[in-house]
matplotlib code that plots the C-alpha trace (Angstrom):
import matplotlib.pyplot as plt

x = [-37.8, -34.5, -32.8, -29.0, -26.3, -27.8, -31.4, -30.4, -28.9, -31.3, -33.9, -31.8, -31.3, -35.1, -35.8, -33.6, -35.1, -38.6, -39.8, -42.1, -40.3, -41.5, -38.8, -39.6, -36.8, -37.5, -34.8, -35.6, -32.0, -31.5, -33.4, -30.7, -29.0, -31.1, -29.6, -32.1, -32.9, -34.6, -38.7, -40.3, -41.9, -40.3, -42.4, -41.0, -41.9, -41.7, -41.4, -43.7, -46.2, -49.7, -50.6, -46.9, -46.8, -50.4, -49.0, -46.1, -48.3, -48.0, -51.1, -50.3, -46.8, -45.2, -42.7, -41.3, -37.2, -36.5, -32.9, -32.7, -30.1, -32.3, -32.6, -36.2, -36.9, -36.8, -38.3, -41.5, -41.8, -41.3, -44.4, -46.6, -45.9, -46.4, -49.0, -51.1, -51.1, -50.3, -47.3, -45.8, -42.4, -40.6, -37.2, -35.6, -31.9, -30.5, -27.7, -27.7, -27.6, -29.7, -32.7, -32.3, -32.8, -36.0, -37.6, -36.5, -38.8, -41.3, -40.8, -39.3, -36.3, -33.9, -30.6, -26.8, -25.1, -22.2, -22.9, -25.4, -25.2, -27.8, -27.8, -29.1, -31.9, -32.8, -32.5, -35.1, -37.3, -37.8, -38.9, -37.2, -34.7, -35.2, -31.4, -28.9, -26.9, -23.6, -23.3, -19.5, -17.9, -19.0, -22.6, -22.6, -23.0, -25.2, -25.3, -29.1, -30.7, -34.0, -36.3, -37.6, -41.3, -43.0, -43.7, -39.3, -39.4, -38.4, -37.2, -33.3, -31.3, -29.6, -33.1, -33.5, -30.1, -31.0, -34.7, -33.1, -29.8, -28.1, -26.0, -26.7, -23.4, -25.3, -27.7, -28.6, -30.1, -31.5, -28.8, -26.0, -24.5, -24.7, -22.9, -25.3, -23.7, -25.9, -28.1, -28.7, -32.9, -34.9, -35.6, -38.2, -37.5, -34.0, -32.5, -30.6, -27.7, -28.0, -25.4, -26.5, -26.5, -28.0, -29.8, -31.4, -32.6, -36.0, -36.2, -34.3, -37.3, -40.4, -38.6, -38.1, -41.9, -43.2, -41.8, -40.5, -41.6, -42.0, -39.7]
y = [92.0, 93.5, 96.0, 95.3, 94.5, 91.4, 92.7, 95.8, 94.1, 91.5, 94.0, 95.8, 92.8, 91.8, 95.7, 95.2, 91.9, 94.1, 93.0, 95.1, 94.7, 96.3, 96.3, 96.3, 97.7, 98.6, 101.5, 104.2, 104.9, 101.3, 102.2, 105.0, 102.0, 101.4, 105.0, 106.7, 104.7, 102.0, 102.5, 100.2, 100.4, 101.7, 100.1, 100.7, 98.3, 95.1, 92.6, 90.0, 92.3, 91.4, 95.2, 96.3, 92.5, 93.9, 97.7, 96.1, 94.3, 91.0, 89.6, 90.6, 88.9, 86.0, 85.4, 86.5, 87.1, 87.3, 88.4, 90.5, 89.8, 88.3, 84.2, 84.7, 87.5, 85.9, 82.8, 84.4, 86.4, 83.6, 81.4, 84.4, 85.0, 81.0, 80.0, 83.4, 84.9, 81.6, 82.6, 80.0, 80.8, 82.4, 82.0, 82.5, 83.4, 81.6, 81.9, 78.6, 75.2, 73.5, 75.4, 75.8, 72.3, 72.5, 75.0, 73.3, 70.5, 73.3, 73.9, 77.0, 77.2, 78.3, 79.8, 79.6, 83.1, 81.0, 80.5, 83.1, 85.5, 87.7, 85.4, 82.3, 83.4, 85.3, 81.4, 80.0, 83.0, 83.1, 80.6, 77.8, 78.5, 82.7, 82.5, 79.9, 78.6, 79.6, 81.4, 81.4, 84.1, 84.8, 84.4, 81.3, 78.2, 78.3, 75.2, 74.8, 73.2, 70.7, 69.0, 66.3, 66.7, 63.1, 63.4, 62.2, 59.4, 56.3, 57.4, 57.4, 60.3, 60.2, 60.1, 63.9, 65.1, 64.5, 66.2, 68.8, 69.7, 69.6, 67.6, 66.7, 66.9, 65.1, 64.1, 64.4, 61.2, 60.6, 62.7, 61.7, 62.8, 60.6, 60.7, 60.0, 57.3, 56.1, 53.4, 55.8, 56.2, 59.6, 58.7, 60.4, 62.6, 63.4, 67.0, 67.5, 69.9, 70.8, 72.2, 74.1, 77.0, 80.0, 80.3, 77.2, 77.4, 78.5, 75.2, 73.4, 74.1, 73.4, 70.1, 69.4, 70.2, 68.7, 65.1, 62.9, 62.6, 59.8, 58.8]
z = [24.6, 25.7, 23.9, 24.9, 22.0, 20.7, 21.0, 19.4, 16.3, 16.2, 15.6, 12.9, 11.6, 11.1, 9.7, 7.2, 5.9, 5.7, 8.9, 11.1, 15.1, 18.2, 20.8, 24.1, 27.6, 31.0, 29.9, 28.1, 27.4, 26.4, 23.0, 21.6, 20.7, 17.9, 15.9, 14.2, 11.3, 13.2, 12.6, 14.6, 18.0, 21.3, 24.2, 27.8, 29.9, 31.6, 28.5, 30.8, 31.4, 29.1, 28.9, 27.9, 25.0, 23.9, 23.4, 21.3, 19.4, 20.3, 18.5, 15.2, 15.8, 14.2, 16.4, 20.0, 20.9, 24.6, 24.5, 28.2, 30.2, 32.8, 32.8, 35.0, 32.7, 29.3, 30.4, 32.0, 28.8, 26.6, 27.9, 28.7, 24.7, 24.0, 26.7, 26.4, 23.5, 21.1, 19.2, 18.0, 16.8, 20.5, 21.4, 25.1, 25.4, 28.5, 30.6, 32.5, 30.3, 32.8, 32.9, 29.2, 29.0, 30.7, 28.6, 25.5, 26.4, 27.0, 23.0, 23.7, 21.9, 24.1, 23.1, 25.3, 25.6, 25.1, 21.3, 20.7, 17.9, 16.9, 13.3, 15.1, 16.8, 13.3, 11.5, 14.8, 13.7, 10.3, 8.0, 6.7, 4.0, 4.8, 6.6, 5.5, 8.7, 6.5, 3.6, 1.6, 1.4, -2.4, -1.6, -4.4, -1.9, 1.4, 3.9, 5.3, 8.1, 6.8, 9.0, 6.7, 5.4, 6.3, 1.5, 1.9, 4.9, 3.4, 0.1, -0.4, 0.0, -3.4, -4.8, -2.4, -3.9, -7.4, -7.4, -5.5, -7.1, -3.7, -1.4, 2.1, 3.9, 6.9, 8.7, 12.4, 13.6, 17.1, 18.4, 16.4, 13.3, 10.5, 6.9, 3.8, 1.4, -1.5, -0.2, 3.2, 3.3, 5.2, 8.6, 10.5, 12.7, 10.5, 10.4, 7.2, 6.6, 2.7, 0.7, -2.3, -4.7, -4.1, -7.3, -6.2, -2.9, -3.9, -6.6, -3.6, -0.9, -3.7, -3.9, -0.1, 0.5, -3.0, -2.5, -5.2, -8.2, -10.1, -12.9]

ax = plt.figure().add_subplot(projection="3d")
ax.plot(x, y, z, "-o")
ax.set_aspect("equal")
plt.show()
């Protein structure tokens, strides 16, 4: 829902990873910014409306993006996509930090104009390991966000970086950030920043929801 700049290029974005998008603006005008390659859906409409969500297709979707540049807007969309219709994977963009707060607790992942980009509400949609958070410049090394699979909670992280082939540059620990040293164990809970090549992501993942194996 919302077809401004960031919507706009969000939904390019998805197209050109192969994904079917339906974009829905109370504007018809709003849509040229799309250019005429885009080949999904035009729905005008109010993005909160059930008829207008249903006409887009909203339950064949995977995921939701609320990116208007109404707070009230996105936020009724968001749960009418979450609460009615059951998708799972929605994400609100939010101009006050407070009320993003709110929502967050909601589990709707809520995203501040402040550091938005059209990339991170792309890594919030897809599934894990489909967008790196950064990717060097030579497209050899990518840094990945992991929440731990409960197969890795009380095993040792060195034990996680040899299976894997990778490094975890740190964890994020009950709020805090946290540097890995050899005797460091998975915690639950844990989010894990992963460095690693790109040849190996897809050996990476298998690992990270395989578990260890025994040696």
């Amino acid at each position: 829902m919302g077809c401004g700049r960031v919507g706009s290029t969000l939904a390019r974005s998805l197209e050109d990873r192969n994904h079917t998008v339906a974009v829905i603006d109370s504007e018809p005008d709003a849509f040229r910014r799309l250019g005429p390659g885009f080949n999904g859906d035009k729905i005008t409409g109010i993005g909160f409306d059930q008829e207008v969500l249903d006409k887009a297709g909203i339950r064949r979707a995977d995921a939701f993006a609320a990116v208007s540049s109404g707070d009230n807007s996105n936020i009724i969309a968001a749960r009418v996509a979450r609460e009615t219709f059951g998708i799972q994977q929605v994400v609100a963009r939010i101009y006050d930090p407070g009320r993003a707060e709110v929502y967050q607790r909601l589990g709707i992942t809520t995203v501040a104009t402040v550091k938005w980009t059209a990339d991170q509400v792309l890594r919030r949609l897809l599934p894990a390991g489909a967008e790196p958070d950064y990717r060097d410049p030579s497209g050899t090394i990518r840094l990945d966000q992991l929440p731990v699979t409960p197969a890795w909670i009380g095993h040792r992280t060195v034990e996680l970086q040899e299976d894997s082939r990778c490094r975890i540059a740190w964890i994020d620990r009950l709020g805090e950030g946290v540097l890995p040293t050899r005797d460091s164990v998975i915690q639950e809970g844990d989010l894990l920043h992963v460095v690693m090549r790109e040849e190996n992501a897809q050996h990476a993942y298998q690992v990270f929801a395989r578990g260890p194996q025994e040696h």
